[in-house]
PDB file of N, CA, C and O in Angstrom:
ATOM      1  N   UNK A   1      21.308   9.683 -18.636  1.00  0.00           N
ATOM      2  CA  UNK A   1      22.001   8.445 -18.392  1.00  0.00           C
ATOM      3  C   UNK A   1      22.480   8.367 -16.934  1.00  0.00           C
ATOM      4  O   UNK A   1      22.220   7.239 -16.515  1.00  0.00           O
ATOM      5  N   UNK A   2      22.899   8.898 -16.275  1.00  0.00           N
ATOM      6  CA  UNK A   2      23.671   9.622 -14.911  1.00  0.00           C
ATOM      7  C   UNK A   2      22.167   9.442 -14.069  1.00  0.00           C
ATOM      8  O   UNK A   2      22.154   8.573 -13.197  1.00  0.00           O
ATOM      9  N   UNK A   3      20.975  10.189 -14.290  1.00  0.00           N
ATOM     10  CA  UNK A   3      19.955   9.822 -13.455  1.00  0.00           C
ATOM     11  C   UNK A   3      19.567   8.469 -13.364  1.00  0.00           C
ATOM     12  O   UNK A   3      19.393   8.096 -12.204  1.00  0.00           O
ATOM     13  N   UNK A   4      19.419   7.798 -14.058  1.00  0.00           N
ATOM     14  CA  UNK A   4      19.109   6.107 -13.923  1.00  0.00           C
ATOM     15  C   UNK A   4      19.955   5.870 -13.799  1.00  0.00           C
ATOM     16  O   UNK A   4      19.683   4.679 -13.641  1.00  0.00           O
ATOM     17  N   UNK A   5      21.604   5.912 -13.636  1.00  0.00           N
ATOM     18  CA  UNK A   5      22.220   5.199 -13.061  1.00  0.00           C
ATOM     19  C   UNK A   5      22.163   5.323 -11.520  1.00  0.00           C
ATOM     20  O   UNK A   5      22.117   4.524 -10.584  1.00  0.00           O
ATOM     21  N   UNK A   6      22.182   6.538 -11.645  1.00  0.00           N
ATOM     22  CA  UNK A   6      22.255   7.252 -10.190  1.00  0.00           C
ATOM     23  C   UNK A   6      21.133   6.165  -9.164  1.00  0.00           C
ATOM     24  O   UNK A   6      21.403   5.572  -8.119  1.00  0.00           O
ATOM     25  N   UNK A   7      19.895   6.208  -9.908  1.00  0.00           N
ATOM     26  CA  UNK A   7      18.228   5.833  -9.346  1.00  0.00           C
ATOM     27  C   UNK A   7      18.824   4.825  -8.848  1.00  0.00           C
ATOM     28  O   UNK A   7      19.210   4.879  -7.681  1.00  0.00           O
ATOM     29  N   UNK A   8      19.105   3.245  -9.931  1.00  0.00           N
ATOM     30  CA  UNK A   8      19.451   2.449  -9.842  1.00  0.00           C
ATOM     31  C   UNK A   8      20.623   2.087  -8.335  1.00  0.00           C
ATOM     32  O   UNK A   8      20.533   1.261  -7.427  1.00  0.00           O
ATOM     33  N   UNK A   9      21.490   2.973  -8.603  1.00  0.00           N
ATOM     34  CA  UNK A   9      22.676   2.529  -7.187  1.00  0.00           C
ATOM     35  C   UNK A   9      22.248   2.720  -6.116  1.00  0.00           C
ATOM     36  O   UNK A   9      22.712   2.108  -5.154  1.00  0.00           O
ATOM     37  N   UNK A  10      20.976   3.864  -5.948  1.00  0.00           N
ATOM     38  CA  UNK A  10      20.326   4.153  -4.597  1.00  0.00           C
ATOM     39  C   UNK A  10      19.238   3.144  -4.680  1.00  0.00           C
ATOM     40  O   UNK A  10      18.990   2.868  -3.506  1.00  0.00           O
ATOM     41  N   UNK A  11      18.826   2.776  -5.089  1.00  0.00           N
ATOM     42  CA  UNK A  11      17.819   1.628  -5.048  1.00  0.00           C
ATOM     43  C   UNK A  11      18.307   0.422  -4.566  1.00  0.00           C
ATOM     44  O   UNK A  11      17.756  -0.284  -3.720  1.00  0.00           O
ATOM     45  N   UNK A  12      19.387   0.204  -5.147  1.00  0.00           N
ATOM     46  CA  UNK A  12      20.189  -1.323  -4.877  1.00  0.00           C
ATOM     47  C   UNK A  12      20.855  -1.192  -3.443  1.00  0.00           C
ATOM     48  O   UNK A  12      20.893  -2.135  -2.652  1.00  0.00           O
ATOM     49  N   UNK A  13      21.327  -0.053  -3.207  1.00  0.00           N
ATOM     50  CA  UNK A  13      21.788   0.338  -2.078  1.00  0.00           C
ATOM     51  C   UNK A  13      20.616   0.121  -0.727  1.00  0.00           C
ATOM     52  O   UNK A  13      20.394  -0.817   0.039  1.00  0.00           O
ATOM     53  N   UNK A  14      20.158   1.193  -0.855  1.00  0.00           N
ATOM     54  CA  UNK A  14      18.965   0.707   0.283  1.00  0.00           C
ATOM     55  C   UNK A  14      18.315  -0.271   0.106  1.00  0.00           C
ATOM     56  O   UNK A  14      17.736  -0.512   1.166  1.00  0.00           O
ATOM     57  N   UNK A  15      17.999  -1.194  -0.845  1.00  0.00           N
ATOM     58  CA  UNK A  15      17.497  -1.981  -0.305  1.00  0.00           C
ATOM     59  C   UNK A  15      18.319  -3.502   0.211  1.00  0.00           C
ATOM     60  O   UNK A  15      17.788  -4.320   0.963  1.00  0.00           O
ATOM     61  N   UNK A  16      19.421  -3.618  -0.256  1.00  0.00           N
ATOM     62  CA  UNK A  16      20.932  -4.481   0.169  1.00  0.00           C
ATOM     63  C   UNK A  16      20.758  -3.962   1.756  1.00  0.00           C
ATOM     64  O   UNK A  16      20.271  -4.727   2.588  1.00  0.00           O
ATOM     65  N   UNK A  17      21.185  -2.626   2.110  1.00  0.00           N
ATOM     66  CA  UNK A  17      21.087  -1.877   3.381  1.00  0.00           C
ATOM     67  C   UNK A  17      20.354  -2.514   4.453  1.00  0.00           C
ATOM     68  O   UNK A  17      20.761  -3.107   5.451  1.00  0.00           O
ATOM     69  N   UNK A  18      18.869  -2.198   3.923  1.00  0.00           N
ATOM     70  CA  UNK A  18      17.702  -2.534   4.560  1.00  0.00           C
ATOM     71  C   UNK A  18      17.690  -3.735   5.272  1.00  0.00           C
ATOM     72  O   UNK A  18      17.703  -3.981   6.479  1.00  0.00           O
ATOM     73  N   UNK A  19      17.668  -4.315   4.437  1.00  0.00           N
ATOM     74  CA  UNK A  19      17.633  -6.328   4.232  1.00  0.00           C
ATOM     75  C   UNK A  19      18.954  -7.059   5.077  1.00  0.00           C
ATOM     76  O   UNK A  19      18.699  -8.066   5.737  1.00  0.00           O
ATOM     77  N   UNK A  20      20.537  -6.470   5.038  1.00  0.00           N
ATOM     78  CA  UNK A  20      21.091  -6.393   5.844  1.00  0.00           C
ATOM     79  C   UNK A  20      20.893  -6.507   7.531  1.00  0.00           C
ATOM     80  O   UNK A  20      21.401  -7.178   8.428  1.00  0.00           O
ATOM     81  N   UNK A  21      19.752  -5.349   7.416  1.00  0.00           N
ATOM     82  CA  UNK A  21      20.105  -4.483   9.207  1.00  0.00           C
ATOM     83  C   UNK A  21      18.675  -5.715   9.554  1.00  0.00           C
ATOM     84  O   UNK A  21      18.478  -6.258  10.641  1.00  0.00           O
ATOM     85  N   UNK A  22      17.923  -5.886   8.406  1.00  0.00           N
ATOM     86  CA  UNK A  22      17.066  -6.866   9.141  1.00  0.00           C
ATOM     87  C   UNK A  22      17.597  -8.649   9.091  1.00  0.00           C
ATOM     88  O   UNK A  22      16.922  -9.599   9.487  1.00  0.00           O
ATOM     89  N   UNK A  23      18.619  -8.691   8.644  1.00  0.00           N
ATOM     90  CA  UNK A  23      18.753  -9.800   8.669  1.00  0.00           C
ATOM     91  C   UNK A  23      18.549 -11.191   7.769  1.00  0.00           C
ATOM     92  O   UNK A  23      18.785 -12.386   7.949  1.00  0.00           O
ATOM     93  N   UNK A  24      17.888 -10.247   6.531  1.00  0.00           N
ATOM     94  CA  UNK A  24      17.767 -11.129   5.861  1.00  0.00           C
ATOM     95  C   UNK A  24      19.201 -11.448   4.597  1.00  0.00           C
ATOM     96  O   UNK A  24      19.467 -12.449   3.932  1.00  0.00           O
ATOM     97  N   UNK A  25      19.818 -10.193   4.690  1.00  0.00           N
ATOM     98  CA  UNK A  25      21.169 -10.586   3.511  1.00  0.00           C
ATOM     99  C   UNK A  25      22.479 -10.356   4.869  1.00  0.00           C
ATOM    100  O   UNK A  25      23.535  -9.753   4.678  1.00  0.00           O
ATOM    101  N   UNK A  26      22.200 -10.788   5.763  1.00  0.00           N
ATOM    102  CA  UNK A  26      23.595 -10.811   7.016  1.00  0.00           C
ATOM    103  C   UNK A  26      25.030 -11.488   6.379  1.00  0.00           C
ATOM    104  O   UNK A  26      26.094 -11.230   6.940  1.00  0.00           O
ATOM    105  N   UNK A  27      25.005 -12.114   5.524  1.00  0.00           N
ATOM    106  CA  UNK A  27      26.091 -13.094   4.691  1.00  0.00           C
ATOM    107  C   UNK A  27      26.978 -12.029   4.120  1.00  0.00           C
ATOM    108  O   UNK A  27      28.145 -12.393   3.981  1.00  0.00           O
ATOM    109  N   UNK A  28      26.652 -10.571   3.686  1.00  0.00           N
ATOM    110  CA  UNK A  28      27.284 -10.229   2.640  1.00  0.00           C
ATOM    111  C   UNK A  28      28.394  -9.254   3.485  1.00  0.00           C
ATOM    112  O   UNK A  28      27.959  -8.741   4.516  1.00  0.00           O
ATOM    113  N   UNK A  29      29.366  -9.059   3.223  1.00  0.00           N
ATOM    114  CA  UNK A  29      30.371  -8.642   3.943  1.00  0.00           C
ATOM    115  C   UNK A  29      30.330  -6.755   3.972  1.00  0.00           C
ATOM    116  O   UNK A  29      29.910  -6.129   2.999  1.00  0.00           O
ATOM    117  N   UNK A  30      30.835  -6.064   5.244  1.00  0.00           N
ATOM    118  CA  UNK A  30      30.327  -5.117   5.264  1.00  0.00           C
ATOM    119  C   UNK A  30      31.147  -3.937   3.629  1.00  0.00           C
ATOM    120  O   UNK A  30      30.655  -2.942   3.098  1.00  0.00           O
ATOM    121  N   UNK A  31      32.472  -4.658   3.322  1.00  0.00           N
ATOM    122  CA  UNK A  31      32.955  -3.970   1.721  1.00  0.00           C
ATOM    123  C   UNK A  31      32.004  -3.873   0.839  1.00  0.00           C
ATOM    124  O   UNK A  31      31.841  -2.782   0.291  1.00  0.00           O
ATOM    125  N   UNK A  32      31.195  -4.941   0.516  1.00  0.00           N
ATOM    126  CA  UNK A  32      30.226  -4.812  -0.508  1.00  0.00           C
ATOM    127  C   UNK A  32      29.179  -3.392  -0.185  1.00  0.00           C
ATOM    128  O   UNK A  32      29.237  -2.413  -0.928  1.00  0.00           O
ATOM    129  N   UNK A  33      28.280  -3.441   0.962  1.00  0.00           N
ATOM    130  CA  UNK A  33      27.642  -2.052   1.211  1.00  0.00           C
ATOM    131  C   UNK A  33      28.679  -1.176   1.017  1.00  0.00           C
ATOM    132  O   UNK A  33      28.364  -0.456   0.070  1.00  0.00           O
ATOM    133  N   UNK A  34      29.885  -0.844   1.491  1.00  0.00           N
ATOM    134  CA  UNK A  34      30.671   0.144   1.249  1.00  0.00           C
ATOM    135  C   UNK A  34      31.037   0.232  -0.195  1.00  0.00           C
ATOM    136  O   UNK A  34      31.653   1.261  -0.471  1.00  0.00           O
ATOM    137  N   UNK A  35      30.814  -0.584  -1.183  1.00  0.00           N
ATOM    138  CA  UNK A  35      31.511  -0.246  -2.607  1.00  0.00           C
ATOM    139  C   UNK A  35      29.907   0.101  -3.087  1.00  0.00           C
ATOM    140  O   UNK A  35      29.835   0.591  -4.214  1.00  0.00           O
ATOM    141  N   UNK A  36      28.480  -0.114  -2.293  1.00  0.00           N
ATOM    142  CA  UNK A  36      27.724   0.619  -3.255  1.00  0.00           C
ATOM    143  C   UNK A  36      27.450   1.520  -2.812  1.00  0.00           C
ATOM    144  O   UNK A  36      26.759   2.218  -3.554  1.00  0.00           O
ATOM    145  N   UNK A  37      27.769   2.150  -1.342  1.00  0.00           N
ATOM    146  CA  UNK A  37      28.023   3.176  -1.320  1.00  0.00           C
ATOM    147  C   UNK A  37      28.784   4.494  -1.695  1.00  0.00           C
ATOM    148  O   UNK A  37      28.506   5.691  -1.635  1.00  0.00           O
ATOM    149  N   UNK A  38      29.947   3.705  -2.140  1.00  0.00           N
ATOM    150  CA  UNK A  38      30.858   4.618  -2.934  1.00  0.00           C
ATOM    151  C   UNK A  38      30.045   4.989  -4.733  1.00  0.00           C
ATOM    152  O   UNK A  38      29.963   6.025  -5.393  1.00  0.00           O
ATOM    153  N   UNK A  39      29.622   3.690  -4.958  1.00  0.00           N
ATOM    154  CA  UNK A  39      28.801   3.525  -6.474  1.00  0.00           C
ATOM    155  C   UNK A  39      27.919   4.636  -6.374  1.00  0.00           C
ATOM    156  O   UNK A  39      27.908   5.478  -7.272  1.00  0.00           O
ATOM    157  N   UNK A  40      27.163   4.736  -5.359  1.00  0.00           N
ATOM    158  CA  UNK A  40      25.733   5.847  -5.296  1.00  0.00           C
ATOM    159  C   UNK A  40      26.506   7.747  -5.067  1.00  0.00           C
ATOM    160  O   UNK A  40      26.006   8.734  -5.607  1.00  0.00           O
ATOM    161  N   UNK A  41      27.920   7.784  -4.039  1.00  0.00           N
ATOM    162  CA  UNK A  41      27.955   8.546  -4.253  1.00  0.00           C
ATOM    163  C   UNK A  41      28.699   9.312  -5.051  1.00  0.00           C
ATOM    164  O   UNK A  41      28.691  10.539  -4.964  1.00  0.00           O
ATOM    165  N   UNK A  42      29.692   8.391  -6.242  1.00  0.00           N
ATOM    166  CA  UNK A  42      30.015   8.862  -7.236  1.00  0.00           C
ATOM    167  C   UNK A  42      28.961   8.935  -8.258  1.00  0.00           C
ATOM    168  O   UNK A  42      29.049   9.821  -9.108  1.00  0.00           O
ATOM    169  N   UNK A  43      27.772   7.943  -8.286  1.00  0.00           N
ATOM    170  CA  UNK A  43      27.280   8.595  -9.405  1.00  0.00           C
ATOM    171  C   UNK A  43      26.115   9.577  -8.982  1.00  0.00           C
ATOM    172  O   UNK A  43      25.366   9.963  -9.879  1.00  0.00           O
ATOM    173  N   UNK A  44      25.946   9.923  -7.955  1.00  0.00           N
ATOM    174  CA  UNK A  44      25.322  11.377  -7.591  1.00  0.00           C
ATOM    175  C   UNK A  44      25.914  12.403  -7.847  1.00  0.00           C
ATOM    176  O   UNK A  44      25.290  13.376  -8.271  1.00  0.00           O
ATOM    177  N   UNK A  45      27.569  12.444  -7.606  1.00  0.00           N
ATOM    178  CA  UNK A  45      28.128  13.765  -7.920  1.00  0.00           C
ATOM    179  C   UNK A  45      27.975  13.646  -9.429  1.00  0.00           C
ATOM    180  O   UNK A  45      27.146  14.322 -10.038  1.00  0.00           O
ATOM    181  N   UNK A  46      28.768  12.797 -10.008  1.00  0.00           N
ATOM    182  CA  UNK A  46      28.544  12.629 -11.646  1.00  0.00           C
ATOM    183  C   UNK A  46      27.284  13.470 -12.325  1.00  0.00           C
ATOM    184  O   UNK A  46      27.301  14.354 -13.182  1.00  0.00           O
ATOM    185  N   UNK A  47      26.365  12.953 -11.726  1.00  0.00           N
ATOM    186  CA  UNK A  47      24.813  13.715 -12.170  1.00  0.00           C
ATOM    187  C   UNK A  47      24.941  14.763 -11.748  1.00  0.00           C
ATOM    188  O   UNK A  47      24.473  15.404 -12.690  1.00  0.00           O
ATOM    189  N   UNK A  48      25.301  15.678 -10.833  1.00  0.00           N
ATOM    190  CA  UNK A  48      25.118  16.568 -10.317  1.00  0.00           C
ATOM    191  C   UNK A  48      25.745  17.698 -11.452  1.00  0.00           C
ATOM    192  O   UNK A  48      25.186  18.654 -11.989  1.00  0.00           O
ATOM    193  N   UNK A  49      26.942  17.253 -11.565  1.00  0.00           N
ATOM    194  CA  UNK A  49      28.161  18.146 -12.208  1.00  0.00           C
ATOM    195  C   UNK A  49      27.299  17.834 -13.531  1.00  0.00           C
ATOM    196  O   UNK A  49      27.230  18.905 -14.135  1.00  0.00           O
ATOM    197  N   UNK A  50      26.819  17.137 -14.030  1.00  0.00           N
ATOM    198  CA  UNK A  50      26.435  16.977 -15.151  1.00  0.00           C
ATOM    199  C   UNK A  50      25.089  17.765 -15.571  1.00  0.00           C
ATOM    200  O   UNK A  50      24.705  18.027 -16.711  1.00  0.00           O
ATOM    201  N   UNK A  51      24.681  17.968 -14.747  1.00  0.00           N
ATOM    202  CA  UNK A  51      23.111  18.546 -14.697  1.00  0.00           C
ATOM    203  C   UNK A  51      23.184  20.208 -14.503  1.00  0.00           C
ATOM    204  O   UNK A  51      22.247  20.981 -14.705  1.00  0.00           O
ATOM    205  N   UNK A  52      24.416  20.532 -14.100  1.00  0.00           N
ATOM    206  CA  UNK A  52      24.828  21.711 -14.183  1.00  0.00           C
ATOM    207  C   UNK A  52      25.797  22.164 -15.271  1.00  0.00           C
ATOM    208  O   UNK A  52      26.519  23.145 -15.096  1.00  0.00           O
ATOM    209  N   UNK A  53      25.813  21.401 -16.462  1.00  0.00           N
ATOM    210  CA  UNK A  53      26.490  22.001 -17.262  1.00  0.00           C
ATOM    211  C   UNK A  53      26.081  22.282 -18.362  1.00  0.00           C
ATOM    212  O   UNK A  53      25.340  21.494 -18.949  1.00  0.00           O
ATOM    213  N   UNK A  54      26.604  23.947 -19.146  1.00  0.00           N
ATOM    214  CA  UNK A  54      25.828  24.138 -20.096  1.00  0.00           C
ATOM    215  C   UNK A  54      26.461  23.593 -21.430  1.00  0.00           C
ATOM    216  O   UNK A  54      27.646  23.438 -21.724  1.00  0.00           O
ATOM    217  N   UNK A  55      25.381  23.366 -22.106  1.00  0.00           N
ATOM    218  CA  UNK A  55      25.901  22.946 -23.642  1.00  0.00           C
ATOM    219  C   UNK A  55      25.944  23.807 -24.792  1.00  0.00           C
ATOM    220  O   UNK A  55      26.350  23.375 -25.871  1.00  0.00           O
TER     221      UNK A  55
END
């Protein structure tokens, strides 16, 4: 569950990012990249810690 979320926030992320620096999403304020940046790297650690634990 943690990996597709994870996939998902880095996906949405770079490509919001991308599209940004080229100009095509310039409207969106620089908080929004910063809250999916926070999104991608909480749910990377999430997965991480999760993927290391035994059951």
């Amino acid at each position: 569950m943690f990996l597709k979320f994870f996939a998902l926030s880095l996906l949405s992320f770079l490509v919001v990012y991308i599209f940004r620096g080229l100009g095509i999403l310039g409207f969106l304020p620089g908080g929004f990249i910063l809250f999916l940046l926070l999104t991608t790297i909480v749910s990377g650690l999430a997965w991480g810690i999760q993927k290391t634990r035994r059951f």
